[in-house]
C-alpha positions as CSV (number, residue, x, y, z in Angstrom):
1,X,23.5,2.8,-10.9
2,X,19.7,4.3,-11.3
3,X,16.9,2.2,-10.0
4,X,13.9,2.6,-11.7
5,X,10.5,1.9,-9.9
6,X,7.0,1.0,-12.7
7,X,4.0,0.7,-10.9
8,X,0.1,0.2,-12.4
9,X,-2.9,1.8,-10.7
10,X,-6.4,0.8,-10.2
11,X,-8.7,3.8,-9.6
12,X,-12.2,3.3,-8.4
13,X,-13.6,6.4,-10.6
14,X,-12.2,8.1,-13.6
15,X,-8.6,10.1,-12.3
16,X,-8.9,13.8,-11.7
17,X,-5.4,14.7,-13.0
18,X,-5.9,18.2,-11.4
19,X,-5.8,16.2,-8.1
20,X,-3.1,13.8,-9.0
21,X,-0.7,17.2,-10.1
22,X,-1.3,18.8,-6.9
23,X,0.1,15.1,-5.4
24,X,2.9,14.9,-7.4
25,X,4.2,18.2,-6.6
26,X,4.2,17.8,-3.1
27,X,7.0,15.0,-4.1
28,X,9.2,17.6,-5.5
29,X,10.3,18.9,-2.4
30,X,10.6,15.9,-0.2
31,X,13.8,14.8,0.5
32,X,14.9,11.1,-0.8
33,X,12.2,11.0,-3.1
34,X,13.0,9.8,-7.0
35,X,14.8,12.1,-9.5
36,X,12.1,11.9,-11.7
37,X,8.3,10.6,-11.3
38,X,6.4,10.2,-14.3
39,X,2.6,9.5,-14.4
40,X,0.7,8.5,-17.3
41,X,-2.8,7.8,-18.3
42,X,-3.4,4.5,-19.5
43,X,-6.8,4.4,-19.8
44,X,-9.9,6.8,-17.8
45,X,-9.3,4.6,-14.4
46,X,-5.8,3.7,-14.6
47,X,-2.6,5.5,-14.8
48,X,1.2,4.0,-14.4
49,X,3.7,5.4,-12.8
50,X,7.6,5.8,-13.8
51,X,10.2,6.7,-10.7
52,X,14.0,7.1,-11.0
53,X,15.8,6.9,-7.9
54,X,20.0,8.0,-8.1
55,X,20.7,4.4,-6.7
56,X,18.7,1.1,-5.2
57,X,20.6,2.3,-1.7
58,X,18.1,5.5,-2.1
59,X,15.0,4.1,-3.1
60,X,15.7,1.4,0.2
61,X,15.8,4.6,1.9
62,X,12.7,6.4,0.5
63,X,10.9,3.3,0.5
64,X,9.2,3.6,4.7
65,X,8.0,6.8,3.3
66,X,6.7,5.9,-0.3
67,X,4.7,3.1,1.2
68,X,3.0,5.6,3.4
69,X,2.2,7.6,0.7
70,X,1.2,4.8,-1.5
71,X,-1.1,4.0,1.6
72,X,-3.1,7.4,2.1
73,X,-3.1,7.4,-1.8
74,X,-5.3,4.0,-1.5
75,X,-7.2,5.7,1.7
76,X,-7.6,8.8,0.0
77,X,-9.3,7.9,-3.4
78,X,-9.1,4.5,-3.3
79,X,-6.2,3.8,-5.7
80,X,-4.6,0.4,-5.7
81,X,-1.9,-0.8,-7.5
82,X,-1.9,-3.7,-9.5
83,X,1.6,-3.9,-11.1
84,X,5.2,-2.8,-9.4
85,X,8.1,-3.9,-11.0
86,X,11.5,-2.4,-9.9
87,X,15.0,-2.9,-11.4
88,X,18.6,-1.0,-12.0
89,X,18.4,0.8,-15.3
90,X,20.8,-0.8,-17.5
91,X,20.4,1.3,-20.6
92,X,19.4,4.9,-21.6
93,X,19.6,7.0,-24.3
């Protein structure tokens, strides 16, 4: 069963989506990482974040390495996030 991951961001300054792109693709190639990642804009200096692993057993795996990235996210431009909510996706259409 998919395991979706919803997270909230804080940014100190407005988000350079250019930069935040360039991020996301480096996630397409790593392996473990979600299905699909989603980022949205929800205001100027803050942007959610949508990730669908194949299975909670996968995003246990991934998760060492998300948390480092989550971590040189927060060093790097001093993102934090102020919402993660996780659960198995029980419906989709």
């Amino acid at each position: 069963m998919k395991y979706v991951v919803n997270t909230v961001w804080n940014h100190p300054n407005e988000i350079d989506w250019d930069q935040m792109k360039e991020s996301l693709e480096k996630l397409r190639s790593d392996e473990g990482a979600a299905e699909d990642v989603m980022w949205y804009e929800i205001n100027p200096k803050t942007h959610g974040s949508v990730a669908i692993y194949s299975s909670e057993e996968k995003y246990i795996q991934y998760k060492e390495k998300l948390e480092a990235y989550r971590a040189n996210a927060t060093n790097q431009i001093g993102a934090e996030i102020a919402h993660e909510f996780k659960g198995l996706l029980k419906a989709n259409i």
